[in-house]
N, C-alpha and C positions, 0 to 999 in steps of 0.2 A: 625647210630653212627659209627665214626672211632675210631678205637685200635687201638694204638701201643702195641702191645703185639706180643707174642706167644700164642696158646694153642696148647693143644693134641688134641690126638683122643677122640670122644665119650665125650668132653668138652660139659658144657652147662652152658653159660652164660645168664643173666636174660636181658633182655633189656632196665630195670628200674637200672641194674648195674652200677656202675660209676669204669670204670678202669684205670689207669694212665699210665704214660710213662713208658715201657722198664720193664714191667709184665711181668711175665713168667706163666704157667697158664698149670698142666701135664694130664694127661687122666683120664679121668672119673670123671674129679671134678664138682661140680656143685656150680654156685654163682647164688645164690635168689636174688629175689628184696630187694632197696634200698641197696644193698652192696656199699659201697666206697672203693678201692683197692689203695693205696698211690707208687707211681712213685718208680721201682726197687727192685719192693717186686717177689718175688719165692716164689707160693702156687705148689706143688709137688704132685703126682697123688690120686686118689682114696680121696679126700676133699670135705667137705662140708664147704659153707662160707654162714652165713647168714640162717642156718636152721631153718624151720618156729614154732612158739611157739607153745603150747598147742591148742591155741585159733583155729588158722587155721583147726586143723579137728574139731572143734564144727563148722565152719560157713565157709567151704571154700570159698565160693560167695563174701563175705562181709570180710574177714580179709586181714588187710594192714599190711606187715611184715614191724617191726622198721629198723631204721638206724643202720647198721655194718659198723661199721670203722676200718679200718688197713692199719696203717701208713705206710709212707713212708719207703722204706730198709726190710721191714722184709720176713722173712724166715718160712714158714708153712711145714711140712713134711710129709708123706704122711699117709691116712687114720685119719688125725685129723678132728676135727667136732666143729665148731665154730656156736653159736646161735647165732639168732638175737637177737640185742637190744643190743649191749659191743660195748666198743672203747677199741680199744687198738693201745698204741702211736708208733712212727717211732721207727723201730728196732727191734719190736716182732722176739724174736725165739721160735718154736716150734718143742718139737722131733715128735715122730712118735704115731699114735694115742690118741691124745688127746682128751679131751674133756672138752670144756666150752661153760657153761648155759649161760641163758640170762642174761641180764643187769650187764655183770660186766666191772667195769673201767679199765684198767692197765694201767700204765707209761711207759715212752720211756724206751729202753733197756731190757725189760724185757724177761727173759727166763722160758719154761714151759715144763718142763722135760717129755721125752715120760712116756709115760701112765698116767700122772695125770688127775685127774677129777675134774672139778673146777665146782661148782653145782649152780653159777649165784650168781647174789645181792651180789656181793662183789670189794673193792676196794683196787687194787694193789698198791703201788709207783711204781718212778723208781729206775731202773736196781734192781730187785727183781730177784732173783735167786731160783728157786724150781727146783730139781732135780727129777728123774722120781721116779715114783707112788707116788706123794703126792696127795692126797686127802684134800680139801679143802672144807668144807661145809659153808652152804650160810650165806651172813651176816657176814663174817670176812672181815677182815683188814688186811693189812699187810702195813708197811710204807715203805720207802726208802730204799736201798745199804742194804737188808734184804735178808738170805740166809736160806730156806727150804733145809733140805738134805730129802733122800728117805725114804719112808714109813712111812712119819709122817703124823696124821688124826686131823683136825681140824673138832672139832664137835661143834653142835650150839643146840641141844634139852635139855635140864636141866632137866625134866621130863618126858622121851619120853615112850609113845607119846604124843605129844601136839601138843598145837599150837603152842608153843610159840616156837622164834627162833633167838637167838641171839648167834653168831658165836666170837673166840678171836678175840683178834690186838694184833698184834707186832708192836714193836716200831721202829723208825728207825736204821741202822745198827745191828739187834740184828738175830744171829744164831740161828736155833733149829736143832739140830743133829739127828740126825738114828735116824727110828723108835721110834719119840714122840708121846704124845697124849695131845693133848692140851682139857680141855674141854668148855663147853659154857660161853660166860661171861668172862672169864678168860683176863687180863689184861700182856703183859709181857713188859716192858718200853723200852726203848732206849741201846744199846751197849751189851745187854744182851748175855749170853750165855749158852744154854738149853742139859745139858749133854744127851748123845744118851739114849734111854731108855726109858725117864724120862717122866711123865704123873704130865701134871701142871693142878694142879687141884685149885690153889688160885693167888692172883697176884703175879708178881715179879716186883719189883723195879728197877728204871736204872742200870747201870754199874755190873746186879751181875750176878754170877756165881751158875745156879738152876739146882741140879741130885738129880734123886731119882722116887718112886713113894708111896707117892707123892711130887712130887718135892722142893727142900727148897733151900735158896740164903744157899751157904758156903763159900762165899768168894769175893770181889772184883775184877769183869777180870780184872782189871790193877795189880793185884797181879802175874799173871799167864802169864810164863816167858816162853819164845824160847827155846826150846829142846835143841840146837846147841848152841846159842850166850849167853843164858842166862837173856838174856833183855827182858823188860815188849813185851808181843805179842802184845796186847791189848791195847786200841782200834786198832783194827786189820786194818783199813784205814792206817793206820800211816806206816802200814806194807807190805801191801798189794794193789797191784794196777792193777793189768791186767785185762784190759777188763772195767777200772774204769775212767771217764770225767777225775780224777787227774791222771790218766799216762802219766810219762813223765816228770810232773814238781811237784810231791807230794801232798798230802794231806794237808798238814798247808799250802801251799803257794794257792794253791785251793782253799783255805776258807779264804784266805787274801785277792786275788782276785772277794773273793763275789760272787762264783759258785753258 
């Protein structure tokens, strides 16, 4: 098999790996089988890509580690630990020690804030934004241009302990601030904005504005206006663009064009 890559030192790549053009690849990482590595991706030293699941120490002989995907562009850092069986689309960034379980999906763009733990069986949109130590338990959702700030815990046990596991969704474009707590089941819609603190323990409806614990809609975010100018913040797209597919030419004219 030819590479075009780099690695480190003490690197150990699987021979069932699939890596792409102009990979960078730092010391002591190690990429399992079945990994697919997408063209001008940076995984950074002390990495695990593709860690083998449970199953592997019941039946070393006999288990076949699933398919790892990571798109093209993206950015892994170091000491983070990716399991088998997830895709995740062109553009992943990762800070530094991360951790995510199997089988979860993510979108292009997406960012995954050092030290979060993402516990598998969950699907990200894109450019999703989780800042570091969010904790994500299994079976959540998160939709689109969706911003996780730090030390917020998505929990999925209703009765724990149980079996039963059913983890939120957020809707697209919707913020959850410092240290939330979302619990299982729990629904929060579109545009939403989750004051820091706040433990959403029932649903929340689009466009509203939920603090407290337990948290309650008080207001419409288009009500909640710019510190400085005065004007509606909200929907925050309209405002906000860096780092966002609309940089550059806006948000209405983005969704004119049928992005």
């Amino acid at each position: 098999m030819t590479l075009d890559k780099f690695s480190g030192l003490n690197t150990r790549i699987s021979p069932k790996a699939t890596i792409g053009k102009n990979v960078l690849i730092g010391d002591n990482t190690v990429i399992y089988d079945n990994v697919e590595i997408g063209d001008n991706t940076v995984i950074c030293d002390n990495c695990v890509i593709g860690e083998p699941l449970n199953a592997y120490y019941a039946d070393t002989r006999n288990y076949e580690n699933p398919r790892t995907q990571i798109g093209p562009g993206s950015l892994i850092r170091s000491y983070s630990i990716l399991y088998a069986g997830s895709v995740f689309g062109e553009g992943l960034q990762c800070g530094h020690r991360v951790t995510v379980r199997e089988n979860v999906t993510c979108g292009k763009h997406c960012s995954i804030g050092t030290l979060c733990d993402i516990q598998g069986y969950s699907v990200f949109g894109d450019y999703v934004r989780m800042h570091s130590n969010v904790h994500i338990g299994q079976h959540s959702t998160i939709g689109n241009y969706c911003w996780i700030y730090p030390y917020t815990v998505f929990t999925n046990d209703p009765t724990p302990p149980s079996d039963i596991c059913v983890g939120p969704t957020v809707g697209d474009y919707s913020i959850v601030a410092t240290h939330c707590l979302l619990l299982p089941g729990v629904t929060i819609g579109k545009h939403c904005l989750i004051g820091a603190c706040s433990m959403v323990s029932r649903d929340i409806q689009d466009y509203q504005v939920a603090i407290g614990s337990p948290a309650r809609a008080v207001k419409d975010v288009r009500e909640v206006k710019d510190r400085e100018t005065g004007e509606p913040h909200y929907p925050w797209p309209e405002r906000f663009s860096r780092n966002m597919p609309w940089d550059g030419i806006g948000y209405k004219k983005w969704l004119e064009e049928g992005q």
